[in-house]
mmJSON file of the N, C-alpha and C atoms, coordinates in Angstrom:
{"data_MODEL":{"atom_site":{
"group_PDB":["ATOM","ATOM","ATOM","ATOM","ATOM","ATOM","ATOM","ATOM","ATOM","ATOM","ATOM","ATOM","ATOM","ATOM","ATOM","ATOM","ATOM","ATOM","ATOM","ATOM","ATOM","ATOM","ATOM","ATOM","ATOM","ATOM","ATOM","ATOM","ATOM","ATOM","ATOM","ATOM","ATOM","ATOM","ATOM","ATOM","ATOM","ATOM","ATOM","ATOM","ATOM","ATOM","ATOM","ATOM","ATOM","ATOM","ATOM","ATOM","ATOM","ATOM","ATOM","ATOM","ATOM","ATOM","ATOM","ATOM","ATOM","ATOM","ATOM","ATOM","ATOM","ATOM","ATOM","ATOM","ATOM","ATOM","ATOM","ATOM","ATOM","ATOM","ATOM","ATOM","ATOM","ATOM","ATOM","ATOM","ATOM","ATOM","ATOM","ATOM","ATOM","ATOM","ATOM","ATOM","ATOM","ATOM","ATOM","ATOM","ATOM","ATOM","ATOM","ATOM","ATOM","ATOM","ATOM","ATOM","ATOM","ATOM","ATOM","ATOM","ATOM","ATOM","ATOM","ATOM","ATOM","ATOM","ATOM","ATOM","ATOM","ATOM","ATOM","ATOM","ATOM","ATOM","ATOM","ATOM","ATOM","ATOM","ATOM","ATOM","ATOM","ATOM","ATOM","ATOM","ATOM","ATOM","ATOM","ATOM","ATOM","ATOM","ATOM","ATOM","ATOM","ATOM","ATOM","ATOM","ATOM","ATOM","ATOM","ATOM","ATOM","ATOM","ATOM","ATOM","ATOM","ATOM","ATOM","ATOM","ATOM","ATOM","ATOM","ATOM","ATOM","ATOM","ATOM","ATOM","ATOM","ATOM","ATOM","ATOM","ATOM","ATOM","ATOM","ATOM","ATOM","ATOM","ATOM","ATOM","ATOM","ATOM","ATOM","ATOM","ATOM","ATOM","ATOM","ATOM","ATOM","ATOM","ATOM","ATOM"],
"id":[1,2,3,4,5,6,7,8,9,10,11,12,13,14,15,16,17,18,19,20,21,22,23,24,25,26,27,28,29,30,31,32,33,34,35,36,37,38,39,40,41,42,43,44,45,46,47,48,49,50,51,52,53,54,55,56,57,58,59,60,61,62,63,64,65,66,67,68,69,70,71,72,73,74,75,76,77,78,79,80,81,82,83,84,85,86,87,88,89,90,91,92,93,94,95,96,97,98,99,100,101,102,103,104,105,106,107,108,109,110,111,112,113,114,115,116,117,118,119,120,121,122,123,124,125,126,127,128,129,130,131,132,133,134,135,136,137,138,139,140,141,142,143,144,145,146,147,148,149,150,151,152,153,154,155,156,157,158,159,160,161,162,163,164,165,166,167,168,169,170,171,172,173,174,175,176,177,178,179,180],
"type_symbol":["N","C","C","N","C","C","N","C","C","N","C","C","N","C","C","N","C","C","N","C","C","N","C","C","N","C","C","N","C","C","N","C","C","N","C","C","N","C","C","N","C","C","N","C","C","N","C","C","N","C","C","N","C","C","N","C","C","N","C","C","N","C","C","N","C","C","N","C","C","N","C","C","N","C","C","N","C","C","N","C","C","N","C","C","N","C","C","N","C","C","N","C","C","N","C","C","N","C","C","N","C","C","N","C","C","N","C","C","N","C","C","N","C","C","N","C","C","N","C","C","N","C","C","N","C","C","N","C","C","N","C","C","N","C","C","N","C","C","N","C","C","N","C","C","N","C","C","N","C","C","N","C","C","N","C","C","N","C","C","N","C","C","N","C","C","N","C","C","N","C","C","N","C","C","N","C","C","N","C","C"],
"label_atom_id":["N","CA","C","N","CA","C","N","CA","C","N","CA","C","N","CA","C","N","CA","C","N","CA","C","N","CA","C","N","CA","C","N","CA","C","N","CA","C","N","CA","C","N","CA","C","N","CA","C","N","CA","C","N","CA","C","N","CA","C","N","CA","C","N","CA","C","N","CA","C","N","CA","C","N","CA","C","N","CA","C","N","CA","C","N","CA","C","N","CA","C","N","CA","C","N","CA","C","N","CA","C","N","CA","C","N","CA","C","N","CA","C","N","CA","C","N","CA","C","N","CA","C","N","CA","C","N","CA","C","N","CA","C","N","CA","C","N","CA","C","N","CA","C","N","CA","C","N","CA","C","N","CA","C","N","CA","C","N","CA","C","N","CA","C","N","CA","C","N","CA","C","N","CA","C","N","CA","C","N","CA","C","N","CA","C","N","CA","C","N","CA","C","N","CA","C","N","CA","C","N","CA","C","N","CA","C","N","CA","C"],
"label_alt_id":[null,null,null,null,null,null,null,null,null,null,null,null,null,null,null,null,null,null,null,null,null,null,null,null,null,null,null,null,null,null,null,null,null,null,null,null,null,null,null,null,null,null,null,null,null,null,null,null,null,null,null,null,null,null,null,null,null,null,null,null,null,null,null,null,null,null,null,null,null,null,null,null,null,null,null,null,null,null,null,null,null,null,null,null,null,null,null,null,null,null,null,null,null,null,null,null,null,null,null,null,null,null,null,null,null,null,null,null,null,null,null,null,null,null,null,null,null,null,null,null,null,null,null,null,null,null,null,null,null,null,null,null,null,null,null,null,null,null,null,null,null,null,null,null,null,null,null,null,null,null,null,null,null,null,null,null,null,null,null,null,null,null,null,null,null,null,null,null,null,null,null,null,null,null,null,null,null,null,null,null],
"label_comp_id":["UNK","UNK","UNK","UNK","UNK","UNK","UNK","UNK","UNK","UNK","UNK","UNK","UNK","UNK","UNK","UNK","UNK","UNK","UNK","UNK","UNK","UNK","UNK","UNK","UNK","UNK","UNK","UNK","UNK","UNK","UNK","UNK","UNK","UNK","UNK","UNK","UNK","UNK","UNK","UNK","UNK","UNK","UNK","UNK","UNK","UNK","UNK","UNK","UNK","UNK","UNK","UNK","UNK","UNK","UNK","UNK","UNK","UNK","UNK","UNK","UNK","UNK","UNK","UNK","UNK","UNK","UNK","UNK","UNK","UNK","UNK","UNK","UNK","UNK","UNK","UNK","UNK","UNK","UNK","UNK","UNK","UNK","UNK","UNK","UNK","UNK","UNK","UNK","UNK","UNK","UNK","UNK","UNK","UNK","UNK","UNK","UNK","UNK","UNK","UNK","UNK","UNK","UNK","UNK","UNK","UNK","UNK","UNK","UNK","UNK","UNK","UNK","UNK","UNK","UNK","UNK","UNK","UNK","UNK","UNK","UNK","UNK","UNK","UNK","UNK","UNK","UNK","UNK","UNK","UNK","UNK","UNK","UNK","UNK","UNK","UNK","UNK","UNK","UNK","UNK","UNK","UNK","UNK","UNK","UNK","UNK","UNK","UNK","UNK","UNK","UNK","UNK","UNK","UNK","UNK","UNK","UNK","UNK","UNK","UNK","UNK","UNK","UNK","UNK","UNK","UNK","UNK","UNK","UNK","UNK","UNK","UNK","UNK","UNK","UNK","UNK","UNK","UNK","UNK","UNK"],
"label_asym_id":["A","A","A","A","A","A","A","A","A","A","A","A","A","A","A","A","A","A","A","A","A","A","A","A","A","A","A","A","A","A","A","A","A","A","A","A","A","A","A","A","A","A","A","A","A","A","A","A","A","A","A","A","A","A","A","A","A","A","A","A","A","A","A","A","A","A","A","A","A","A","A","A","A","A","A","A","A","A","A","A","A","A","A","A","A","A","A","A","A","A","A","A","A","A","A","A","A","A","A","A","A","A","A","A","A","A","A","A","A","A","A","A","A","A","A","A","A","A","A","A","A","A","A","A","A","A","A","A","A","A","A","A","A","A","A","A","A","A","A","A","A","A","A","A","A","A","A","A","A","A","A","A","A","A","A","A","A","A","A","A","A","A","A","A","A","A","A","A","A","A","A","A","A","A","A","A","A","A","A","A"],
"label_entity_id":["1","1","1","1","1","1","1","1","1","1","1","1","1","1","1","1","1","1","1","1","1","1","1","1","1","1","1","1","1","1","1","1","1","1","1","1","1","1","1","1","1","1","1","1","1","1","1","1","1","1","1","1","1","1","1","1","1","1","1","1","1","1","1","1","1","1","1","1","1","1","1","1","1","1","1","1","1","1","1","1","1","1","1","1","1","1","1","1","1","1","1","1","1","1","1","1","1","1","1","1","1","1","1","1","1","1","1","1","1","1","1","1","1","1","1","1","1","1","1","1","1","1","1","1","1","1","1","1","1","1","1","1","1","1","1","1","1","1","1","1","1","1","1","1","1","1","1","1","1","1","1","1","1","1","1","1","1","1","1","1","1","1","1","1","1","1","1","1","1","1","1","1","1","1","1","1","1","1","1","1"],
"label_seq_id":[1,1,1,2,2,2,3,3,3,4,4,4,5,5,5,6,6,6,7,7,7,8,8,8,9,9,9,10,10,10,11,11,11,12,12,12,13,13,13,14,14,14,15,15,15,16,16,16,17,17,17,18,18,18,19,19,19,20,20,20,21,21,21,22,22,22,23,23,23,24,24,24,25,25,25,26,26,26,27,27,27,28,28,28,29,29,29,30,30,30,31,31,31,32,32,32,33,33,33,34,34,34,35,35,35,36,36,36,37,37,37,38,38,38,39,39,39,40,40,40,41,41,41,42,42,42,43,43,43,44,44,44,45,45,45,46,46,46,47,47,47,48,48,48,49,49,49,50,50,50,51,51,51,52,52,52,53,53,53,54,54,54,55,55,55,56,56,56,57,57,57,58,58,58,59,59,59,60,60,60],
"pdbx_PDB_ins_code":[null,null,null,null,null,null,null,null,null,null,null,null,null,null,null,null,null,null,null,null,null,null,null,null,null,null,null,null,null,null,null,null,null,null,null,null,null,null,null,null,null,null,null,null,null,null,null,null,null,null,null,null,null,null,null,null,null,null,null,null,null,null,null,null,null,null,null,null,null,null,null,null,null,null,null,null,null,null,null,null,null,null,null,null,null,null,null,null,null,null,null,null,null,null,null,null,null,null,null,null,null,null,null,null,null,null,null,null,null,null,null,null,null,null,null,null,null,null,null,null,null,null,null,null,null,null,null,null,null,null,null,null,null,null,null,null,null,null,null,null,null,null,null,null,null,null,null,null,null,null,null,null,null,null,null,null,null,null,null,null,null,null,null,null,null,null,null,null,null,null,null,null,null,null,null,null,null,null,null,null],
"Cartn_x":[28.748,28.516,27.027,26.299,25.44,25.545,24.203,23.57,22.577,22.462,21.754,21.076,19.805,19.044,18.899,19.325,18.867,17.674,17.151,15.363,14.829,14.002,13.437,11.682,11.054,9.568,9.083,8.269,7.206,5.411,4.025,3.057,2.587,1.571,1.044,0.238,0.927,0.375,1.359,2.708,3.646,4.52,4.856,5.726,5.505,6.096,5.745,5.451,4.634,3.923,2.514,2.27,0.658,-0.254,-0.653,-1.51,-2.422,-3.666,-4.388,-4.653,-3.335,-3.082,-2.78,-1.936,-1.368,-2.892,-3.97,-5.103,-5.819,-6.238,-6.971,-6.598,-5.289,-4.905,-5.392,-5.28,-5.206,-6.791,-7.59,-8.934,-9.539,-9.329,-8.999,-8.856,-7.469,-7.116,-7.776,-8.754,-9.527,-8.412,-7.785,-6.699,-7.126,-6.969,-8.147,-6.678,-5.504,-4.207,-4.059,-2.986,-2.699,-1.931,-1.996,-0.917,-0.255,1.416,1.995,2.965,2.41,3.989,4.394,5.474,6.181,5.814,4.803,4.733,4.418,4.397,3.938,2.322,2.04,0.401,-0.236,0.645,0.705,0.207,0.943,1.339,0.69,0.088,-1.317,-2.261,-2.542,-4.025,-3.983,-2.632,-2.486,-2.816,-2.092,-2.135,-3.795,-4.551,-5.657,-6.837,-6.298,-7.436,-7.051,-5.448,-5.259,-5.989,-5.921,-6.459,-8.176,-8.544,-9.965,-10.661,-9.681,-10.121,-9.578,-8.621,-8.353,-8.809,-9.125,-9.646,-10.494,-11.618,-12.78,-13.221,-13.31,-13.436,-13.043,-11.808,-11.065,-11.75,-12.959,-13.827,-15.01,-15.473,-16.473,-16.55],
"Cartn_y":[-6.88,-6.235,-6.349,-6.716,-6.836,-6.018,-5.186,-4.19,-4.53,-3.704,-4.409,-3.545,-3.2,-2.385,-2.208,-1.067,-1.474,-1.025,-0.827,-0.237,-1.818,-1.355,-2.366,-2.246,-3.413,-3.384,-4.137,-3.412,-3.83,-3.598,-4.794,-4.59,-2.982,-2.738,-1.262,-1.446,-0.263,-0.172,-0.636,-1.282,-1.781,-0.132,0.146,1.02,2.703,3.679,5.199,5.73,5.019,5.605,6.273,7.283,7.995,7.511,5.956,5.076,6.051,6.599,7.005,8.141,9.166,10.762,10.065,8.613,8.13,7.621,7.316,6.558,7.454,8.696,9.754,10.636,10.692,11.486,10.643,9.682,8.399,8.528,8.587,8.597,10.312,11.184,12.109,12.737,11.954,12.273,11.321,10.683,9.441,8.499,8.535,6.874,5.746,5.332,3.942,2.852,3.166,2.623,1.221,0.346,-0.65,0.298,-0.621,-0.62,-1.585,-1.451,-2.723,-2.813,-3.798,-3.743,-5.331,-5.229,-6.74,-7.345,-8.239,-9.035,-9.914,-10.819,-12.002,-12.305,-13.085,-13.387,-13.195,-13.52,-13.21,-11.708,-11.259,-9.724,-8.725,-9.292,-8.991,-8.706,-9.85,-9.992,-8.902,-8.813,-8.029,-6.495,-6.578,-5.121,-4.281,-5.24,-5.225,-4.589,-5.534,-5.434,-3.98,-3.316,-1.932,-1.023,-1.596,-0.692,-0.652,-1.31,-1.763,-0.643,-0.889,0.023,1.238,1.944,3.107,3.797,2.958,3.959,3.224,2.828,2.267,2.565,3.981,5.068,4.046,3.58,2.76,1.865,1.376,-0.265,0.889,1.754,2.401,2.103],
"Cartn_z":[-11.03,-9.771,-9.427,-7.937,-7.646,-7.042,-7.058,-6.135,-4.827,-4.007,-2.987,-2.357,-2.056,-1.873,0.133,0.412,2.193,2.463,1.787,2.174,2.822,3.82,4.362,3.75,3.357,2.755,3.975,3.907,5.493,4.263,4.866,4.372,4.566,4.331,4.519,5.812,6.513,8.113,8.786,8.192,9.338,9.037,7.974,7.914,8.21,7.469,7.795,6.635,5.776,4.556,5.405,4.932,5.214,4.474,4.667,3.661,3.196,4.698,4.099,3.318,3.308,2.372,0.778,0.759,-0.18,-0.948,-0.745,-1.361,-1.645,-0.47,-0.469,-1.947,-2.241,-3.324,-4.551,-4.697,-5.957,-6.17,-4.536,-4.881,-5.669,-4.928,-5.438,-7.151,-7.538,-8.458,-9.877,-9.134,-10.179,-10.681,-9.995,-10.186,-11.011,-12.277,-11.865,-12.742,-13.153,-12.818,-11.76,-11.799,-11.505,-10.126,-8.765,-7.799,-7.442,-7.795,-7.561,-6.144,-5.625,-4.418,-4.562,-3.971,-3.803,-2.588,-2.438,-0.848,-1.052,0.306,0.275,0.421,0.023,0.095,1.508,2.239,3.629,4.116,3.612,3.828,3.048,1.903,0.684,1.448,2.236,3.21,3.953,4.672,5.869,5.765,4.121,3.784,3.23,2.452,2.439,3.629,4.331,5.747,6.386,6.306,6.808,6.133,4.39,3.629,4.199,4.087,4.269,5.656,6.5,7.921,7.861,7.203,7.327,6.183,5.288,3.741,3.329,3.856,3.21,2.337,1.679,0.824,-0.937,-0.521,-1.338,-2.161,-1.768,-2.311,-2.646,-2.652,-3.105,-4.368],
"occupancy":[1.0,1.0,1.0,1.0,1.0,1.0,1.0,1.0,1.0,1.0,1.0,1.0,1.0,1.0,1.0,1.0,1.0,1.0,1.0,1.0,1.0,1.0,1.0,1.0,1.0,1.0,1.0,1.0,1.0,1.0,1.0,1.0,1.0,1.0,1.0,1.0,1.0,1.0,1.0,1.0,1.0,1.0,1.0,1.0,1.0,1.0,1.0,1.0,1.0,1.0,1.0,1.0,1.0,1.0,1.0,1.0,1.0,1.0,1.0,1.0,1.0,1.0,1.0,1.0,1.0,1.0,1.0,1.0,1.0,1.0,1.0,1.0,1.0,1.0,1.0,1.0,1.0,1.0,1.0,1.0,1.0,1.0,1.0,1.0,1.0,1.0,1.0,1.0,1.0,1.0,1.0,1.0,1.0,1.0,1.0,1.0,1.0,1.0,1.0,1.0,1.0,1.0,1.0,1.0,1.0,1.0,1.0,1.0,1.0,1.0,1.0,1.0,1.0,1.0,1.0,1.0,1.0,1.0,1.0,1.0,1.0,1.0,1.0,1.0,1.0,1.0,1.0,1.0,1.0,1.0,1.0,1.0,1.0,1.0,1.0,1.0,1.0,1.0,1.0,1.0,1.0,1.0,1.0,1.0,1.0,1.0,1.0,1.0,1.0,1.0,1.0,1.0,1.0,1.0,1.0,1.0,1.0,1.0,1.0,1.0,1.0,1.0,1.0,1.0,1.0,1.0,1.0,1.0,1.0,1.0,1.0,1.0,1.0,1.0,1.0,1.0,1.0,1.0,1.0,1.0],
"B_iso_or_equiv":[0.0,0.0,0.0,0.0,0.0,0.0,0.0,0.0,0.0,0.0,0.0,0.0,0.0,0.0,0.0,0.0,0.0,0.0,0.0,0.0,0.0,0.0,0.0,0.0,0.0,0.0,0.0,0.0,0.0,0.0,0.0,0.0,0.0,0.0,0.0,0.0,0.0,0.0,0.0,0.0,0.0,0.0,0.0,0.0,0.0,0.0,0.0,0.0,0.0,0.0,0.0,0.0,0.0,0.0,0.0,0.0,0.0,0.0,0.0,0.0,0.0,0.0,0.0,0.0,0.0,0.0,0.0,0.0,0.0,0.0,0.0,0.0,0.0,0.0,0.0,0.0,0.0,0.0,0.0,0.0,0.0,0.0,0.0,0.0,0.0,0.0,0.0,0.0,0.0,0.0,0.0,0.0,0.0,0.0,0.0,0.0,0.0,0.0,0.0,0.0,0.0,0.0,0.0,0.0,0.0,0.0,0.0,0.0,0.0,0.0,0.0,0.0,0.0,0.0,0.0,0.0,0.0,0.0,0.0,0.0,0.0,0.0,0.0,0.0,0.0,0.0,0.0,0.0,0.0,0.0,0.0,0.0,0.0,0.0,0.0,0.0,0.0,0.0,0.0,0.0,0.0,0.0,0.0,0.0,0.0,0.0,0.0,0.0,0.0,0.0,0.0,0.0,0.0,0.0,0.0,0.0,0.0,0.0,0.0,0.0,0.0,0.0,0.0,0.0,0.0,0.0,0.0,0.0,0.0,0.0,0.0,0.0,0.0,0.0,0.0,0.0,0.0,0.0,0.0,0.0],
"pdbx_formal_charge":[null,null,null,null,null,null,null,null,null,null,null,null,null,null,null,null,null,null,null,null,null,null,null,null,null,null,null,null,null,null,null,null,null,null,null,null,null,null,null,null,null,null,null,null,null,null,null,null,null,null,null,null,null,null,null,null,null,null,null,null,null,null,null,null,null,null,null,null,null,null,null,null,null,null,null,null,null,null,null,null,null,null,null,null,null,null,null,null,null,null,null,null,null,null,null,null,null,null,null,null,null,null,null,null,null,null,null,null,null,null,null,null,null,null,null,null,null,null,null,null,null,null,null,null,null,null,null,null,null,null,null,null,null,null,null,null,null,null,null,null,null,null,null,null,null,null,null,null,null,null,null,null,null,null,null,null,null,null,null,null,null,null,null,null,null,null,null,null,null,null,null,null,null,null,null,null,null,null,null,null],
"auth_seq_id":[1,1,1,2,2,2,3,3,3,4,4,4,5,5,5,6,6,6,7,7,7,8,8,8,9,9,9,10,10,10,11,11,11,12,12,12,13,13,13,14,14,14,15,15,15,16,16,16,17,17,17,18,18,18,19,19,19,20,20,20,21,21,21,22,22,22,23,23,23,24,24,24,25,25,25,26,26,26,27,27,27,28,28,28,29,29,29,30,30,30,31,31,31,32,32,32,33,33,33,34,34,34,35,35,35,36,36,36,37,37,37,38,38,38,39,39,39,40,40,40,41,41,41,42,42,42,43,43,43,44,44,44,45,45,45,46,46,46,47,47,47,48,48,48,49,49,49,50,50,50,51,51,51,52,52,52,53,53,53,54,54,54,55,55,55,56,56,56,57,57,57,58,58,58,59,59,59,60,60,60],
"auth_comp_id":["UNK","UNK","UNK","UNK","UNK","UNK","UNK","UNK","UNK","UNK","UNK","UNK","UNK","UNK","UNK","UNK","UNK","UNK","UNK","UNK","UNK","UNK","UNK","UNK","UNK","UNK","UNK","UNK","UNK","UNK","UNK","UNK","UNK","UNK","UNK","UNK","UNK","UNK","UNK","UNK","UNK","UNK","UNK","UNK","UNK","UNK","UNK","UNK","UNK","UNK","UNK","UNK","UNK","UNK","UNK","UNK","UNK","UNK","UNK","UNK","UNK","UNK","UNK","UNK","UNK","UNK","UNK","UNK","UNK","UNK","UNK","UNK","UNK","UNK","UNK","UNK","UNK","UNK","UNK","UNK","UNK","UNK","UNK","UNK","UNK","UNK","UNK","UNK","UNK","UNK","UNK","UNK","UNK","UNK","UNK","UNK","UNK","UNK","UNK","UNK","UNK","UNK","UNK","UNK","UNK","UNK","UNK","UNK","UNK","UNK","UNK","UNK","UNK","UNK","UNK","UNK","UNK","UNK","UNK","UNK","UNK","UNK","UNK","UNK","UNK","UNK","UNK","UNK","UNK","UNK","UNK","UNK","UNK","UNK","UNK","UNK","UNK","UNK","UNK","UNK","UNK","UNK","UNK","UNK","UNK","UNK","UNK","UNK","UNK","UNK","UNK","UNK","UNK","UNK","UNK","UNK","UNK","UNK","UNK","UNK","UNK","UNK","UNK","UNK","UNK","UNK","UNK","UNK","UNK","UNK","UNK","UNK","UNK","UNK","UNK","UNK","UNK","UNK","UNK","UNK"],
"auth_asym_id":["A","A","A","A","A","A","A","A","A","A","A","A","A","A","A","A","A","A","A","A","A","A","A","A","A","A","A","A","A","A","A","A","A","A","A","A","A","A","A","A","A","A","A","A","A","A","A","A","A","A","A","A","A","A","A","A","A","A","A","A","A","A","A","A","A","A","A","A","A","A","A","A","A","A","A","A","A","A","A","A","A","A","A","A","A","A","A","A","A","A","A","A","A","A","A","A","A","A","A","A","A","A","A","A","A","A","A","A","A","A","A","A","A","A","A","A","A","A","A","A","A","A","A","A","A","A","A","A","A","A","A","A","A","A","A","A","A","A","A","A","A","A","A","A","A","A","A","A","A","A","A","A","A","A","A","A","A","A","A","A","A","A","A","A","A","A","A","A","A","A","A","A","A","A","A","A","A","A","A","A"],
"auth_atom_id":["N","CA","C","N","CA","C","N","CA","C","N","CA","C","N","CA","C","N","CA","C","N","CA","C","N","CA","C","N","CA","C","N","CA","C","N","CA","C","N","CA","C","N","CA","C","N","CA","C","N","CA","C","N","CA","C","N","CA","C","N","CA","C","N","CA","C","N","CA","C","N","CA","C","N","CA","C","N","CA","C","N","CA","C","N","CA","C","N","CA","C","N","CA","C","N","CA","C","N","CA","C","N","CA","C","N","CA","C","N","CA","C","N","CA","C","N","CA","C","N","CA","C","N","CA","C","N","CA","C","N","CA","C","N","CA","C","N","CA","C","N","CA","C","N","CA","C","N","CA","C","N","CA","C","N","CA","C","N","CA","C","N","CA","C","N","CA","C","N","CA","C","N","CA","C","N","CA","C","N","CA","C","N","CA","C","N","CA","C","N","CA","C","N","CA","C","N","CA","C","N","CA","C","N","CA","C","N","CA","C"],
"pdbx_PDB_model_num":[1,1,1,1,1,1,1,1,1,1,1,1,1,1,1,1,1,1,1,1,1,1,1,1,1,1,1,1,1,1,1,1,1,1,1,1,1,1,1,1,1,1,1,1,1,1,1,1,1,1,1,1,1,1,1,1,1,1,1,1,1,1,1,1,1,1,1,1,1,1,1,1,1,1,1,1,1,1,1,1,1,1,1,1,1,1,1,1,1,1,1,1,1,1,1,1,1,1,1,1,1,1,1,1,1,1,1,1,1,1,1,1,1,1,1,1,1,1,1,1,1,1,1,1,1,1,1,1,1,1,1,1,1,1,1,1,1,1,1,1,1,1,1,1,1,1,1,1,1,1,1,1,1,1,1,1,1,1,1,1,1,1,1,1,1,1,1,1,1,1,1,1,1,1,1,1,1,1,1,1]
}}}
């Protein structure tokens, strides 16, 4: 039996995650842990550059 997931994955900033409450806490909480998502290199970049402008805080 195959399973099949209907969640749709969108980069960060396409979807309804609260990027920046989600980083703010990690920064916060001294995170210094791996973050993994599944995308395309494409969509790496994309997600980067949201990170970059909404949580600059992030590259400190």
């Amino acid at each position: 039996m195959v399973l099949q997931s209907t969640a749709t994955i969108f980069p960060l900033g396409r979807g309804e995650m609260p990027i920046r409450d989600f980083l703010m806490a990690l920064i916060r909480d001294e995170f210094s842990g791996p973050l993994i998502f599944e995308l395309t290199s494409q969509e790496t970049r994309e997600s980067l550059d949201v990170i970059k402008r909404v949580v600059p805080e992030a590259f400190d």
